[in-house]
C-alpha positions, 0 to 999 in steps of 0.5 A, spaced: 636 388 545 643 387 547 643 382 553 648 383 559 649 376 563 655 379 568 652 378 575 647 372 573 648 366 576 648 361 570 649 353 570 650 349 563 646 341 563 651 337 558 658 337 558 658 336 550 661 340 545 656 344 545 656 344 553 664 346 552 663 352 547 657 355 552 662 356 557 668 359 553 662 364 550 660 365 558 667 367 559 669 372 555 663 376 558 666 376 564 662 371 568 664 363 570 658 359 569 656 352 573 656 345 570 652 339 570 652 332 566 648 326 568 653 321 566 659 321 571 665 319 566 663 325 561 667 325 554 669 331 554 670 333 562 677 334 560 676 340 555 673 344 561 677 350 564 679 348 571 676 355 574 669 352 573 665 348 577 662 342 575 657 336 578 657 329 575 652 324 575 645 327 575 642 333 575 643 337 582 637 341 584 640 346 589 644 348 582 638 348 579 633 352 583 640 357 584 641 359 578 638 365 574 639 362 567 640 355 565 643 354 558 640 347 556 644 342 551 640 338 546 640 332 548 636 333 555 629 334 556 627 340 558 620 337 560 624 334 566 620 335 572 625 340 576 626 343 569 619 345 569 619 347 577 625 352 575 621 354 569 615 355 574 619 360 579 621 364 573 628 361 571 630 362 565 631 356 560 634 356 554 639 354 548 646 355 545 641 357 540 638 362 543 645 364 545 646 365 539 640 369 536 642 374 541 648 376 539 649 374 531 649 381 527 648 377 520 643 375 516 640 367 518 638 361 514 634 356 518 632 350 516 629 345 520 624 338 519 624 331 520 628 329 515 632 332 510 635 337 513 642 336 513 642 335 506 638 342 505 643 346 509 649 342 505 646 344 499 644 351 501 652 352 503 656 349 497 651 353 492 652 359 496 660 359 497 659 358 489 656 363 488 661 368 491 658 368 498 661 367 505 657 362 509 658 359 515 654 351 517 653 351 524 647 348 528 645 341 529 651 340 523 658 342 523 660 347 529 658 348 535 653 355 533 657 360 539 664 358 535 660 362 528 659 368 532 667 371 531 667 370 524 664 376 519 659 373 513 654 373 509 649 368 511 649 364 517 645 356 515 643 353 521 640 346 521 636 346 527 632 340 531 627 340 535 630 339 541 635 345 540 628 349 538 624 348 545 627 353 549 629 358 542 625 364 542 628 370 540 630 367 533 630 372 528 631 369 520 632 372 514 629 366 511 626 359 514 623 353 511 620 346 515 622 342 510 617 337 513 613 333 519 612 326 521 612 322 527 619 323 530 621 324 538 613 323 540 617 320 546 620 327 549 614 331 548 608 330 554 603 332 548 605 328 543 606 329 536 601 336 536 606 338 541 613 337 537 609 339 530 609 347 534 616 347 536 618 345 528 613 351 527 614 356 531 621 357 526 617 361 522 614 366 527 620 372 527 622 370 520 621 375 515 622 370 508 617 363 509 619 357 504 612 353 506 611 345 504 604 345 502 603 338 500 605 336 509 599 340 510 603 346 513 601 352 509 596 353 516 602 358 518 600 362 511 598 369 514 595 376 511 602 379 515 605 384 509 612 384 514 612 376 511 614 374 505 611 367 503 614 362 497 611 355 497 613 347 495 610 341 496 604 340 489 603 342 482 600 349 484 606 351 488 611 356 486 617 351 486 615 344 483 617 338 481 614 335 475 615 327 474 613 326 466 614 319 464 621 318 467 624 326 467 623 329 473 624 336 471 625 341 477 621 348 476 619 355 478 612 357 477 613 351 471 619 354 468 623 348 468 630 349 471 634 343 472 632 336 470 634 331 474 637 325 470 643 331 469 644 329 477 646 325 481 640 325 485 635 319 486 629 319 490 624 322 491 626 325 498 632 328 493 628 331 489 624 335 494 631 336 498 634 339 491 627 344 490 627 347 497 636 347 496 633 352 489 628 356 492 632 358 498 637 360 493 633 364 489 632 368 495 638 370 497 639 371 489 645 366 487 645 366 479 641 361 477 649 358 473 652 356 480 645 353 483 645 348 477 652 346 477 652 345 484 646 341 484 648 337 478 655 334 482 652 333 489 652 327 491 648 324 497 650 325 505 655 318 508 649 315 512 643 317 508 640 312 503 648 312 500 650 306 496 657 304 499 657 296 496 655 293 490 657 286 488 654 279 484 648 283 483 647 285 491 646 292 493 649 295 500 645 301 502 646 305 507 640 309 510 643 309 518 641 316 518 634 313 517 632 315 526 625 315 525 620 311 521 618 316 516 624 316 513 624 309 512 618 309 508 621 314 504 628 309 503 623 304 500 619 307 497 626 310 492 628 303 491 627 301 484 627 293 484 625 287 483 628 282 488 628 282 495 629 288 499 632 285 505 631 291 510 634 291 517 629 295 522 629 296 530 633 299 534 629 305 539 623 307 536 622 313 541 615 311 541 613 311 533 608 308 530 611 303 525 605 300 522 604 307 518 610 301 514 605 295 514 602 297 507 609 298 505 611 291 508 605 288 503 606 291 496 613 290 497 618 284 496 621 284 503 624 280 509 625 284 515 630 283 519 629 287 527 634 287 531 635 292 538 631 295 544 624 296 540 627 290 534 621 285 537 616 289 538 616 292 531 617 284 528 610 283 530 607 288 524 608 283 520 610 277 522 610 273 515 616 276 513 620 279 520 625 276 524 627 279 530 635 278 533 639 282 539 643 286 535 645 288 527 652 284 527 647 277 528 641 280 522 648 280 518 650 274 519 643 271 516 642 276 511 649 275 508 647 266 507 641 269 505 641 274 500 641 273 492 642 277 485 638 282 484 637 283 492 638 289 495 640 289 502 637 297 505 640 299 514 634 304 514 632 303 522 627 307 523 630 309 530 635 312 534 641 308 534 642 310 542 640 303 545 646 300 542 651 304 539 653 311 540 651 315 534 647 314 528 654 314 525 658 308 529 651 305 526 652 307 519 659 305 520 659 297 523 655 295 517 659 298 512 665 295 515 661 287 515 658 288 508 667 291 506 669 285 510 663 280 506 666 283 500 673 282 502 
């Protein structure tokens, strides 16, 4: 169906990059949209064209009830409440992603999951470029996805996140795989958690191959629809696998080893799973089996994501900042391999999670906690024999730093957004490789 937006009045909410690249994808259709962003200094107010009409500071709701469609960047919530009356009077609502899935002419990949879904589209994307295949990364990594529409390829990757998959609906994959679910942004959805595990779903519904993880409970979406193919991951009675015999673990297909992974530079069993679901989608696009392994075997761990940036006098420095809700810090501890003091920097906004599923881990393990941020007190009660709570990240360091012996390992994994005190994961990521660099220094 081809989609025709001259005559609409369309009005975009965010002045992000990805806010930038819906205007210019407007105005090569001939049509000037309207602007908002909620702050009143946007970053990039100056890369918008001057033909184009804006309105800084909140969201205006005379623009919004005028318009036709609205194009909604990630970071606002569509549950706002003049959001929903725009919706209620038949305002179409939607993303660059669904901008996006209207026009693309070439098979997609879509990947999405609580965690672990940049390092699988990454995967994916270097196997593929191996194997002779021109790919494109875009979504909610790389480029903004409407830059991706004016170049020829093979296969689109998108790594998509629930936000970006709220207002997506016509998405038609070739292949598309939920790597997992956990609590993460309960604080967006007015339903909880049962509310953001049937957006992540909803992936599936106009994909024609389905890669599902049986262990997260996920195979309910498994139907007798003969238009789907469905390929299974998660337990030992899966189509992919992954096998742990005494201290090989063994990468499988129907239980015909493939890849063993102490020829990797993988660790954890988050990798393992990440490595296994990177092979399964690239059995399915019929990569040779040569490119997937040599590929596998030389990947390293994305920046911010359980990545071992320092060692000295017997301490590990290890960066997990990407770690933005608690399911992905119960992962990173239990990857460690210890036997000193795990010295673990926990707090920042916790978007409403329940960070006791950790106390368990908090018992068996020999741990100090060091909570800092927004939520950094609260989460200290948990277990209060071995937390300690401080203001910011900079001042848990300077204690961690006094304290920390050989044979300890001090691990950032937050376990929530970065956004109370720092502008992004990264920037979190980065300050506390700079004081651990400069301790080294």
């Amino acid at each position: 169906m081809k989609y025709n937006y001259f005559g609409k009045k369309i009005l975009i909410l965010g002045i992000g990059l990805t806010g930038i690249s819906c205007i210019h994808f407007f105005l090569k259709k001939g049509v000037i949209p309207k602007i908002i962003d909620e702050s009143k200094n946007p970053v990039f107010l100056k890369k918008i064209p001057k033909n184009i009409p804006f309105f800084l500071g909140n969201l205006n709701n005379k623009w919004i009830l005028e318009a036709d469609i609205i194009v909604i960047s990630p970071g606002i919530s569509s549950f706002k409440p003049i959001l929903i009356h725009a919706r209620s009077l038949g305002i179409e609502i939607i993303s660059d992603i669904e901008l996006f899935s209207r026009e693309a002419i070439f098979p997609i990949i879509s990947i999405t999951g609580t965690n672990g879904k940049s390092t699988v589209a990454t995967m994916v994307e270097k196997i593929a470029k191996k194997s002779g295949y021109k790919v494109c990364l875009g979504g909610n990594i790389g480029v903004p996805i409407l830059n991706m529409l004016n170049q020829k390829v093979d296969f689109y990757i998108l790594e998509l996140s629930s936000f970006q998959l709220e207002n997506t609906f016509t998405l038609k994959s070739k292949i598309a795989v939920v790597l997992n679910i956990s609590e993460d942004h309960i604080n967006r959805y007015p339903e909880g958690f049962k509310q953001y595990k049937k957006i992540k779903l909803s992936l599936y519904q106009r994909a024609e191959i389905c890669i599902v993880n049986v262990k997260n409970k996920l195979h309910d979406v498994i139907q007798t629809n003969k238009s789907k193919k469905y390929i299974t991951f998660g337990t030992q009675n899966s189509d992919y696998q992954v096998h742990y015999n005494h201290k090989n673990v063994i990468l499988s297909r129907k239980n015909k080893k493939i890849l063993d992974i102490s020829q990797t530079l993988l660790w954890g069993a988050h990798n393992h799973q990440n490595a296994l679901v990177a092979l399964a989608i690239s059995d399915s696009i019929k990569c040779p089996r040569h490119c997937i392994i040599t590929t596998l075997q030389k990947f390293s761990s994305l920046p911010h994501r359980l990545q071992i940036i320092h060692r000295k006098k017997g301490i590990d420095w290890i960066n997990d900042s990407k770690s933005t809700n608690v399911n992905s810090t119960k992962v990173a501890l239990n990857s460690l391999n210890t036997s000193g003091t795990i010295r673990l920097l926990l707090g920042g906004d916790s978007k409403s999670a329940n960070f006791n599923i950790l106390k368990d881990d908090f018992e068996k393990f020999k741990i100090k906690i060091y909570c800092f941020g927004k939520d950094g007190k609260n989460i200290s009660q948990i277990c209060k024999k071995k937390s300690i709570y401080f203001d910011t990240l900079q001042q848990a360091m300077k204690l961690i730093i006094k304290e920390a012996i050989s044979g300890d390992t001090v691990l950032l994994s937050p376990g929530c957004s970065s956004l109370d005190q720092f502008s992004s994961f990264e920037e979190r990521g980065n300050i506390f490789m700079k004081i651990t660099k400069d301790i080294a220094s």
